[in-house]
N, C-alpha and C positions, 0 to 999 in steps of 0.2 A: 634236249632230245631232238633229234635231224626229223622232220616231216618224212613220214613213209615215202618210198620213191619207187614211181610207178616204171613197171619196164617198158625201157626205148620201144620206139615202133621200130617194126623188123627196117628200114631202112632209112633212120634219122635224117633230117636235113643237115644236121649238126650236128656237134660234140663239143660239149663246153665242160672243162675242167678248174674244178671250182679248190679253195681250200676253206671245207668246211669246219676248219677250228676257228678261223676266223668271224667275226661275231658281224661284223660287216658284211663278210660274203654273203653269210648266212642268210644275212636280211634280205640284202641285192638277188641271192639266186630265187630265196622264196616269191620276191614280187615276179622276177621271172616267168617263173615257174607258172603262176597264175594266171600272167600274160599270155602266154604260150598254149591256148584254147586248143591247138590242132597239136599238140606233145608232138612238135615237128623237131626239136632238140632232144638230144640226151645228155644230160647232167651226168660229171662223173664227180663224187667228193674226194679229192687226193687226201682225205684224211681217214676215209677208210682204209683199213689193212687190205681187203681184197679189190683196191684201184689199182686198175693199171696205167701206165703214163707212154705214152711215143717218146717222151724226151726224158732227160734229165729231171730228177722228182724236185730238187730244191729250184731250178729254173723253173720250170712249172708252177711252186707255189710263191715266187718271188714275182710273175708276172703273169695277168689273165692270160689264157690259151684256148682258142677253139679251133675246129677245122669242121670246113664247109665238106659234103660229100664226094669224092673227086678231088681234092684240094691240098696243099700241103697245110699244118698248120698254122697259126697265125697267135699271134700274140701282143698284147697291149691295146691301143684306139683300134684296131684291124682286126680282133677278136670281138670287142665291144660290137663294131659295127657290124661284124659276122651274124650275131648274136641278135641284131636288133632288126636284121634286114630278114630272121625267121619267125618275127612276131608281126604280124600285122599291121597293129597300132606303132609299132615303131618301125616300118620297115623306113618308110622318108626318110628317117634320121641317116639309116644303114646307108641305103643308096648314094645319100647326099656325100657320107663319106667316101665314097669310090672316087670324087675327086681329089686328086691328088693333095692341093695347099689345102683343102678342108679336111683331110686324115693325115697330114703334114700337123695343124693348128691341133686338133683332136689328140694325137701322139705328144706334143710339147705340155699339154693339160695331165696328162694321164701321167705323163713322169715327174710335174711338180705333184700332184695326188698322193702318189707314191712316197715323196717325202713325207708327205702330211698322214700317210696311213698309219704306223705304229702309233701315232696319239689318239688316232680316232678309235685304234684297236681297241688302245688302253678306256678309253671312256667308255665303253659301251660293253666292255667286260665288269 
């Protein structure tokens, strides 16, 4: 059962689109979620029927996706950092990655990840 989800503030910092069948996401978006004291993001779960997606939905659930306010959106370590640079306690990390070799480095982690995600799906199912 998905944590009740509160509505966006009328003008998000963010939009993070999650897939919540995934039992990982699940987890990652909850800590989020909890991190996120000023509800300056809005979670969308692309596994509810009434989400809507900017992109392509299997693109979407094959790679993290957020978009900053103003912003086109962004996906993979450049989502992540999006995402982290709207919570406080992690904005450093966010920032740090706006250099370029450190979201270059950040990006190369995230897509061996990726291999490694359908086992971790499987374990934690």
């Amino acid at each position: 059962m998905a944590a009740p989800i509160a509505p966006p503030p009328a003008t998000p910092d963010l939009t993070v689109w999650y897939d919540g069948g995934c039992p990982l996401c699940q987890r990652e978006i909850a800590l989020m979620r909890r991190l996120d004291r000023r509800q300056a993001i809005h979670f969308v779960d692309l596994a509810a029927p009434d989400s809507s997606c900017p992109l392509d939905r299997a693109a979407m659930l094959a790679r993290f996706h957020a978009q900053e306010r103003g912003a086109d959106p962004v996906s993979g370590a450049a989502a992540f950092a999006a995402m982290w640079r709207s919570i406080p306690m992690l904005r450093p990390l966010g920032l740090m990655a706006r250099i370029p070799a450190i979201l270059w480095l950040l990006e190369k982690a995230y897509l061996r990840f990726l291999g490694f995600r359908p086992r971790i799906q499987a374990w934690l199912r």
